[in-house]
C-alpha positions as CSV (number, residue, x, y, z in Angstrom):
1,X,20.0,3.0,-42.8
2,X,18.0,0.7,-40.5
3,X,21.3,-0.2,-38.6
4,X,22.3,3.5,-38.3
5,X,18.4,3.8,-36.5
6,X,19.1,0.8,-34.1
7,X,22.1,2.4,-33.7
8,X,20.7,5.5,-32.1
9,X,17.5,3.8,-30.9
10,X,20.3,1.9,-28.6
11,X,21.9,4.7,-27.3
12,X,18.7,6.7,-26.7
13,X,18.1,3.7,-24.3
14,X,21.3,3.5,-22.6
15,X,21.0,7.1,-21.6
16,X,17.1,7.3,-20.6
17,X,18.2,6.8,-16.9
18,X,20.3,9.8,-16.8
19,X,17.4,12.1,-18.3
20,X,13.8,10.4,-16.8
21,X,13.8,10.6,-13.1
22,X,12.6,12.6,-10.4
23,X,14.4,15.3,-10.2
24,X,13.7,16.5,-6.7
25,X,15.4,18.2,-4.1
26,X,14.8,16.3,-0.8
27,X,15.6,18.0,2.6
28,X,15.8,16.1,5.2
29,X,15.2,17.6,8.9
30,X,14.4,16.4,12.1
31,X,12.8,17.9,15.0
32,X,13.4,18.4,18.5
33,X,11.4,15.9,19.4
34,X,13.2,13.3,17.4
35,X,10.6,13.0,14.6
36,X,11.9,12.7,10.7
37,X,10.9,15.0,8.2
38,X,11.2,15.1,4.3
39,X,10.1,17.9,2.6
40,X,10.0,18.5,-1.5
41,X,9.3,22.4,-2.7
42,X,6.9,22.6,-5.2
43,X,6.3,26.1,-6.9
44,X,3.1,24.5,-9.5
45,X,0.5,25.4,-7.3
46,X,-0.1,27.4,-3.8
47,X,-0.4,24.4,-2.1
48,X,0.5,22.1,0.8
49,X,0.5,18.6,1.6
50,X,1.1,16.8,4.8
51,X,1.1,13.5,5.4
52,X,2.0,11.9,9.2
53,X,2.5,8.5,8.6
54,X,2.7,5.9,12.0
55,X,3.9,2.5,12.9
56,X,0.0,1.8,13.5
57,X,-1.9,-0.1,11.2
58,X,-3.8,-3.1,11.9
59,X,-0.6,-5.1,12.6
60,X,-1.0,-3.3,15.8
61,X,-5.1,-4.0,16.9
62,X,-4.1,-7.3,18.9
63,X,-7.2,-8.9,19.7
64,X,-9.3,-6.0,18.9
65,X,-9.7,-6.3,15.2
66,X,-10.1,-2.6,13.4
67,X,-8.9,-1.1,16.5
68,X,-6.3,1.1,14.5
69,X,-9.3,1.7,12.2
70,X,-11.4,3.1,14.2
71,X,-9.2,5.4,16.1
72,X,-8.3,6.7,13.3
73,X,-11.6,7.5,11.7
74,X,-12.6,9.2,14.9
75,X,-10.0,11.8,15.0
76,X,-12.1,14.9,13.1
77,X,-15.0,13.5,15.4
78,X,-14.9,16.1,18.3
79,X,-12.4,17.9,20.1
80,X,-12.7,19.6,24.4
81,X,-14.5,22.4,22.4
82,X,-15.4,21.9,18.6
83,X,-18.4,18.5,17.3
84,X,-17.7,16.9,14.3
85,X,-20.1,19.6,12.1
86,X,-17.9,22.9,13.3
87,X,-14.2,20.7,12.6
88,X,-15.6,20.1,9.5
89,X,-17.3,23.5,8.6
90,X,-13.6,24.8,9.4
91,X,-12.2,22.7,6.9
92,X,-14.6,23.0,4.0
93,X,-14.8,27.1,4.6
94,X,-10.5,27.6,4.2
95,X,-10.9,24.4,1.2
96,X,-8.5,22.0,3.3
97,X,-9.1,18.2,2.9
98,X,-8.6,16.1,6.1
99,X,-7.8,12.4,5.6
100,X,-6.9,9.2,7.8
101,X,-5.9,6.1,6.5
102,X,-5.0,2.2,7.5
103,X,-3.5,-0.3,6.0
104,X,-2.1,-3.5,7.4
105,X,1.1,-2.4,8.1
106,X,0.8,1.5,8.7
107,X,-1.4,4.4,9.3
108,X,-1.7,7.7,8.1
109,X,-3.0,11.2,9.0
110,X,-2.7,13.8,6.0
111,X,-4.0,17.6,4.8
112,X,-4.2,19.5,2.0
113,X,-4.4,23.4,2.0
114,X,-4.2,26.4,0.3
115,X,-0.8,27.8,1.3
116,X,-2.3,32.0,1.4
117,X,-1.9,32.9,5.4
118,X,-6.0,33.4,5.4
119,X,-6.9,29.7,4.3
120,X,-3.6,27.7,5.5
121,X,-3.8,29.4,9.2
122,X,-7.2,28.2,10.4
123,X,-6.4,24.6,8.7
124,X,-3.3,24.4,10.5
125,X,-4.6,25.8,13.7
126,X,-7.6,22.4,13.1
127,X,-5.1,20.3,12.2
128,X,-2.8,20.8,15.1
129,X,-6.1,20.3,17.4
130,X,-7.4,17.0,16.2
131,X,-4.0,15.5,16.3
132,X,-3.4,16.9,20.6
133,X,-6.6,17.0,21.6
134,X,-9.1,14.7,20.0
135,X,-11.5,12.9,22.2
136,X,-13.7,9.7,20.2
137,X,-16.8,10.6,21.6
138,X,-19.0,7.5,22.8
139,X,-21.8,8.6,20.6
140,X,-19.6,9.2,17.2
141,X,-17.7,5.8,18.4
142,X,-21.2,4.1,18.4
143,X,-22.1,5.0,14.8
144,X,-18.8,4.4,13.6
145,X,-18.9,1.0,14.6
146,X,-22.7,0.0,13.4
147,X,-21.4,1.4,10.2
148,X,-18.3,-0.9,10.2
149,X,-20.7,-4.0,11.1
150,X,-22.6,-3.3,8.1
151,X,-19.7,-2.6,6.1
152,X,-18.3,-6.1,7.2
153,X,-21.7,-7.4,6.6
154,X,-21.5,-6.7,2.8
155,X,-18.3,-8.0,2.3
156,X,-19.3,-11.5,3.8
157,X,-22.0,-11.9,1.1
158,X,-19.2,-10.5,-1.4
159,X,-17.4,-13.5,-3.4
160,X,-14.3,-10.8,-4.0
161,X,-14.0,-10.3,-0.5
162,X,-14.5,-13.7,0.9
163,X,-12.2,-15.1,-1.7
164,X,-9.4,-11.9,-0.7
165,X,-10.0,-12.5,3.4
166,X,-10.1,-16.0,3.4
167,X,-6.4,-16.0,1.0
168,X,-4.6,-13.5,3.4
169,X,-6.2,-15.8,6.1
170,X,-4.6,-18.6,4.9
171,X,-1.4,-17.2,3.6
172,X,-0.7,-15.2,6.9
173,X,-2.1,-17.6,9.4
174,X,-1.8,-16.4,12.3
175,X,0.2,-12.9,12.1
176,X,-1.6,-9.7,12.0
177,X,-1.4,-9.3,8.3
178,X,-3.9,-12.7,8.1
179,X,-6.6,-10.0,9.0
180,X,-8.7,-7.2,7.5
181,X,-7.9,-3.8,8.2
182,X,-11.5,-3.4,9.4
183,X,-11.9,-5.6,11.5
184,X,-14.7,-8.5,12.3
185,X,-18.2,-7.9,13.8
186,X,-16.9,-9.6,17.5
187,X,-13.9,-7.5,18.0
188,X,-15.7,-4.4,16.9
189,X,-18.3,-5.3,19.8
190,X,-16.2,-5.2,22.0
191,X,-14.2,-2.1,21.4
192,X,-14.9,1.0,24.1
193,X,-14.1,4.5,24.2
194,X,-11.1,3.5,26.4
195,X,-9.3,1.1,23.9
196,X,-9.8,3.8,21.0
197,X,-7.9,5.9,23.8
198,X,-5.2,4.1,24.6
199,X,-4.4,3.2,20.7
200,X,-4.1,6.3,19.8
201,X,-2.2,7.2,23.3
202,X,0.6,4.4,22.3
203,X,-0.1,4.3,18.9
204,X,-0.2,7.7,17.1
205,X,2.6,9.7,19.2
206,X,5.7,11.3,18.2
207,X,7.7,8.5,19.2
208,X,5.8,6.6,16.1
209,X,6.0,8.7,14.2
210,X,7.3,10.3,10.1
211,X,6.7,13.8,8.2
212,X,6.5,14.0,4.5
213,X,5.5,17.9,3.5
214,X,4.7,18.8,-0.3
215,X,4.9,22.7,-0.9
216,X,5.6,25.6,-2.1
217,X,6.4,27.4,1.1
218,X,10.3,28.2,2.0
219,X,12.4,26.0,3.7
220,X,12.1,27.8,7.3
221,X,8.5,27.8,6.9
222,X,8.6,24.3,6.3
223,X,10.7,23.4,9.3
224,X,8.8,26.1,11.5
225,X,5.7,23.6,10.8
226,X,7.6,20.2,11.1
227,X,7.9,21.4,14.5
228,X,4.2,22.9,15.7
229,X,3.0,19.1,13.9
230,X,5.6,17.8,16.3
231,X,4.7,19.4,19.7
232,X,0.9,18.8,18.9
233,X,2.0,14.5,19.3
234,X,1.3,12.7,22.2
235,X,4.2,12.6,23.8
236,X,4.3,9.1,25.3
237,X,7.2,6.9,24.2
238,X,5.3,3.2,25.8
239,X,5.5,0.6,22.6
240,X,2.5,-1.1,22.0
241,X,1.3,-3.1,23.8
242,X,0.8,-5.4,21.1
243,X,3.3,-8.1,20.2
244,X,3.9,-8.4,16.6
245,X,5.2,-11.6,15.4
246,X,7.6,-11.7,12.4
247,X,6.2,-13.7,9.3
248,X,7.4,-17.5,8.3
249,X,7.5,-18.3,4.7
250,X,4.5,-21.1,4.2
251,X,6.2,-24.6,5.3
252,X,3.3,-26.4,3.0
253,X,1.4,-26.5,0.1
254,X,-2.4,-25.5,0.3
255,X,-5.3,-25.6,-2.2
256,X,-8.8,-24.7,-0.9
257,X,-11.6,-24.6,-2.5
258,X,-14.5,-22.3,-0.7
259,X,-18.2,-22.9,-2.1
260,X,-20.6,-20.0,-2.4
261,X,-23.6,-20.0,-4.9
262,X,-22.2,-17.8,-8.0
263,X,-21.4,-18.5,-11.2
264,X,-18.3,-16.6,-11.5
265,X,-15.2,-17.9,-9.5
266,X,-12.7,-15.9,-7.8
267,X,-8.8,-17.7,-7.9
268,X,-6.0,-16.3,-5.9
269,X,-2.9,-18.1,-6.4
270,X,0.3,-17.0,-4.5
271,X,2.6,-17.5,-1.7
272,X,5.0,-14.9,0.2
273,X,7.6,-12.8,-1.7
274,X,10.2,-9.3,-0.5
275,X,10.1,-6.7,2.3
276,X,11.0,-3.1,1.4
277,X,14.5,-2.6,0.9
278,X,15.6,-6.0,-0.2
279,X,17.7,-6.5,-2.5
280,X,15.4,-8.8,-5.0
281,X,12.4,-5.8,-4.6
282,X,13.2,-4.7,-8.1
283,X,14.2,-7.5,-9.7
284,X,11.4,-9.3,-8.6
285,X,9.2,-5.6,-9.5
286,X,10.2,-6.1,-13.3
287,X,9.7,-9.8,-13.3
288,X,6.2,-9.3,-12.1
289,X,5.8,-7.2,-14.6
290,X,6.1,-9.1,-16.8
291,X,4.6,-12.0,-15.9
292,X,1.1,-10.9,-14.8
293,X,1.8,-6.7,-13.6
294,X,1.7,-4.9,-16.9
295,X,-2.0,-5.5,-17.6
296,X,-3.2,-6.1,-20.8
297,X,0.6,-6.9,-22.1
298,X,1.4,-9.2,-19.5
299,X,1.8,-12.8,-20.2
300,X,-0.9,-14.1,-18.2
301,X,-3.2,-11.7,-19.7
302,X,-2.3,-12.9,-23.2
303,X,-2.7,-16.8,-21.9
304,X,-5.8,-16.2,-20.3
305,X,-7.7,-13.5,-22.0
306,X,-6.2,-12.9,-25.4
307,X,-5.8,-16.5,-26.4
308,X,-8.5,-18.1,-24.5
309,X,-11.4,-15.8,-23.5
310,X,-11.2,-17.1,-19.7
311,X,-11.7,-13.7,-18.5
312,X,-11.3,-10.0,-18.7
313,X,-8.4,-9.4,-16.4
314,X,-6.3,-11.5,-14.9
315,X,-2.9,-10.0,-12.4
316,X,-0.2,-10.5,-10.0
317,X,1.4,-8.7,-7.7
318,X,4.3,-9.0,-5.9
319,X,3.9,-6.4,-2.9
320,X,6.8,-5.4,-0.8
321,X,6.0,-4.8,3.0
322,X,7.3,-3.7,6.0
323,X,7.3,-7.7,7.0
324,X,7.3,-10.1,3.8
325,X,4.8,-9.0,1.5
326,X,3.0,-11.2,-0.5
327,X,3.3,-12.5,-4.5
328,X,-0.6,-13.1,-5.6
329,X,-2.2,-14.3,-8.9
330,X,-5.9,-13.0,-8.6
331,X,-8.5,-13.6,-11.4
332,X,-12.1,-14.3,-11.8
333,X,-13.6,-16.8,-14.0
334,X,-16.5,-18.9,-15.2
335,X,-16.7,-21.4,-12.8
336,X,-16.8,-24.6,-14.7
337,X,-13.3,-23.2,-16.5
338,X,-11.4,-22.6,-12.8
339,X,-9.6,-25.5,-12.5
340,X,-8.4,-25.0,-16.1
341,X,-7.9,-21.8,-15.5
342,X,-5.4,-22.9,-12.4
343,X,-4.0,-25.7,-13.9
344,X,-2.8,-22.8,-16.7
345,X,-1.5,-20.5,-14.1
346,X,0.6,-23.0,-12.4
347,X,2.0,-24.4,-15.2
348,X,3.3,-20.5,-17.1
349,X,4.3,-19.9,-13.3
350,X,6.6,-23.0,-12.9
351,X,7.8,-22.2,-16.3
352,X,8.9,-18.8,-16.0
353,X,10.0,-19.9,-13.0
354,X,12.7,-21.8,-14.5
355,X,13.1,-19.9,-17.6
356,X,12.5,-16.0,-17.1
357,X,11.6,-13.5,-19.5
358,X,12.4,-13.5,-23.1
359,X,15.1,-11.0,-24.3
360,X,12.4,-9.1,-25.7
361,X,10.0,-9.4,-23.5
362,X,12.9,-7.8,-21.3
363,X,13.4,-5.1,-23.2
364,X,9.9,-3.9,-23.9
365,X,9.7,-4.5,-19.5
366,X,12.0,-2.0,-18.6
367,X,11.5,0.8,-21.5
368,X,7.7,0.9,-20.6
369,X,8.5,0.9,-16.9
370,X,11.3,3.3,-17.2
371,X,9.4,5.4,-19.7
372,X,6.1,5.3,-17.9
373,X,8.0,6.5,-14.2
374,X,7.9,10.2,-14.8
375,X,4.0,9.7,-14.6
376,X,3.9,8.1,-11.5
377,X,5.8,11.3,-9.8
378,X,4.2,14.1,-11.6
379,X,1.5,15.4,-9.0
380,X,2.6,16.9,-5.5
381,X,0.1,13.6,-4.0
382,X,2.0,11.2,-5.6
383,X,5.6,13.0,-4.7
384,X,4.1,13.0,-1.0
385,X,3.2,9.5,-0.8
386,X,6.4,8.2,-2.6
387,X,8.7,10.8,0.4
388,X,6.2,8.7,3.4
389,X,7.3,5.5,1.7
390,X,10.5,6.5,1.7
391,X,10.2,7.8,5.8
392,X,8.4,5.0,6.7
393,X,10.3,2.2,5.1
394,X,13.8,3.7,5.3
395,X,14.3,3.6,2.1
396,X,17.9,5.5,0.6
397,X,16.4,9.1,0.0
398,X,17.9,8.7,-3.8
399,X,15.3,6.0,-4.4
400,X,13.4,8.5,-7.0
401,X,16.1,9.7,-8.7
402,X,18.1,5.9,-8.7
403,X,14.6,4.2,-9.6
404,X,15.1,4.1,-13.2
405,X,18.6,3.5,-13.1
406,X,18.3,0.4,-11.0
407,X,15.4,-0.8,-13.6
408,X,17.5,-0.6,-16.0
409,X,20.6,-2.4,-15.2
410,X,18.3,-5.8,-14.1
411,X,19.1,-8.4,-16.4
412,X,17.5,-12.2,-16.7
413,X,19.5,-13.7,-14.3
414,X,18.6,-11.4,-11.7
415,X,14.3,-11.9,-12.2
416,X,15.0,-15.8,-12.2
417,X,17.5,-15.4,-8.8
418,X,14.6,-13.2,-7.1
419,X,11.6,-15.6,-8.0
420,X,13.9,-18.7,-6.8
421,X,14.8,-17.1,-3.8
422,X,11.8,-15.5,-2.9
423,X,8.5,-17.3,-4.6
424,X,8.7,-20.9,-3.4
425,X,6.4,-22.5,-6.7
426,X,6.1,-25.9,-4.8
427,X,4.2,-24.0,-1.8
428,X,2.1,-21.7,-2.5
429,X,-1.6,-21.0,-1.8
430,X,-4.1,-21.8,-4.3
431,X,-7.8,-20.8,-3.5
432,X,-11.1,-21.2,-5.9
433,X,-14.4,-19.6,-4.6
434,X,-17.0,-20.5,-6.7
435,X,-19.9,-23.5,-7.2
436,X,-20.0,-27.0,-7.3
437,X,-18.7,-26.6,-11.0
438,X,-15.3,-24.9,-9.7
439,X,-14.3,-27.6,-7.1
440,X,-11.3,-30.0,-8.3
441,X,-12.8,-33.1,-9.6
């Protein structure tokens, strides 16, 4: 009997690809202005989502650090005839949301909006305004900025972010990924209303540029909007002016040790891993997983928590970018057990490193991440984000419906190539922040 239940446990497995994915109908369009579109219709609620995604994160500031950051938080700040209290009164009185977003290697502009003619009209008609005709005020720029400094402020008396800033620093060196998204308090100084101005002129444009739509609206409706959102882009097709060097994998070993008076130490371990679309992504995705990604299951986690009581949470992450992304070990720790607590991480790293994952270890890997995908694609904001990944990155536009598939056909020998030809062990980046009790004897 228990054979004839393996049996059928077995094939249950080798079919779950073919029965959880997502199921969704992508159309792809592009306007006359060049720009791509992907649309999914989505009958659950009378909604839509919109999300404009550009080629202007803060790799693109140059010496202006939060440059991106700025311009973009100062697009629902004042139009030629609306302040920043009537664009938002016409936003909270149809129920719209109006976002902006940076990260290191994009930028995004989204809505959300009832899709009845009476509510989605007037937050289109906004919409369509702040993205052609926007002006960063010098007054709104001047408060954005002091709020920025203080923000900045904070995190330099903040052992998480000192100990996260000063890894990227060191990881990245000297390419724009080395710095925070925000910015530092000299470069925000210095910004004026003209640099905001010309970001966003060379920046945020059509020419820079992806649509991903979430709704229930028809097809022609959709396409009718893809273009208004298109015409409503600046128009310039100048790059930036800001040269973007590629990413060199680190040539060297590093361990640092930063002291600050607390007596909890922050560890980040980790060295540069995959861009988006390579070939190792999802090996190296499952292997993570494993290792330190699945949270309280993960092996680190057991090591260091479970067995141990070092702390209460310990992860990596191995994090795909439009560049080389980065593989990072971050946990936090009594500081007088950091340097165990290192010593611990290097030496399961370096071991799984030669030896992968267990057979069952494996198994249970790719079942939970398989099992647990449908959840990660079952709201119209997560279907919206995942279709501006796929824009942005140029990602297959089967990667939903493939994603499971592909998970499950990774075997051992594929998580130990991807580590060995992406995670260099004998150079990475280790960095304790912590007291006098932390610091390698």
């Amino acid at each position: 009997m228990k054979k004839i239940i393996k049996f059928i446990f077995l094939l249950i497995i080798m079919f779950i690809p073919n029965f959880i994915k997502a199921s969704q109908e992508i159309l792809n369009y592009r306007t006359n202005n060049g720009i791509k579109v992907l649309y999914v219709k989505s009958e659950n609620i009378p909604m839509i989502d919109i999300k404009i995604t550009f080629d202007a994160g803060s790799n693109k500031d140059g010496k202006l650090k939060g440059l991106s950051m700025l311009a973009h938080n100062l697009l629902d700040e004042g139009t030629k005839e609306m302040n920043a209290e009537e664009i938002a009164s016409v936003f909270e009185s149809t129920g719209a949301v109006f976002h902006t977003s940076v990260s290191k290697d994009k930028s995004s502009i989204s809505l959300r909006s009832l899709t009845q003619k009476n509510y989605l009209g007037p937050s289109i008609e906004m919409f369509l305004k702040l993205l052609s005709e926007s002006l960063f005020p010098n007054k709104e720029l001047s408060l954005h900025k002091e709020t920025v400094i203080s923000s900045i402020l904070e995190d330099e008396a903040d052992p998480g972010a000192i100990s996260s800033n000063l890894f990227f620093k060191e990881l990245y060196e000297n390419h724009p990924y080395a710095f925070s998204a925000q910015g530092n308090i000299d470069s925000i100084k210095k910004i004026k209303r003209e640099d905001v101005i010309n970001f966003y002129k060379f920046n945020i444009n059509a020419s820079n540029a992806s649509i991903a739509i979430v709704s229930s609206l028809s097809n022609e409706e959709v396409i009718d909007l893809a273009e208004k959102i298109s015409k409503s882009l600046n128009k310039v097709v100048k790059k930036s002016e800001y040269f973007e060097k590629d990413v060199i994998k680190n040539a060297k070993l590093k361990n640092l040790y930063q002291k600050i008076n607390s007596q909890q130490s922050h560890i980040y371990i980790g060295g540069l891993s995959v861009k988006y679309g390579s070939k190792n992504q999802f090996p190296l995705y499952v292997g993570n997983y494993i290792f330190g990604g699945s949270g309280f299951n993960s092996k680190l986690m057991q090591e260091l928590r479970v067995k141990r009581g070092f702390t209460y949470g310990v992860y990596s992450y191995a994090y795909p970018m439009k560049d080389i992304g980065p593989f990072v070990i971050n946990m936090e720790t009594k500081s007088e057990q950091a340097q165990e607590s290192v010593s611990l991480i290097h030496e399961m790293l370096n071991k799984f490193y030669l030896e992968g994952p267990t057979d069952k270890e494996l198994e249970h890997a790719k079942k939970a991440i398989i099992n647990g995908f449908p959840l990660k694609v079952k709201s119209n904001s997560d279907i919206l984000n995942y279709l501006s990944l796929i824009n942005y990155y140029n990602l297959p536009e089967d990667y939903l419906d493939t994603f499971t598939s592909k998970i499950f056909k990774i075997t051992k020998e594929d998580i130990l190539r991807s580590f060995k030809e992406e995670i260099d062990v004998d150079k990475l980046v280790t960095l304790v922040v912590g007291n006098e009790k932390a610091k390698k004897k």
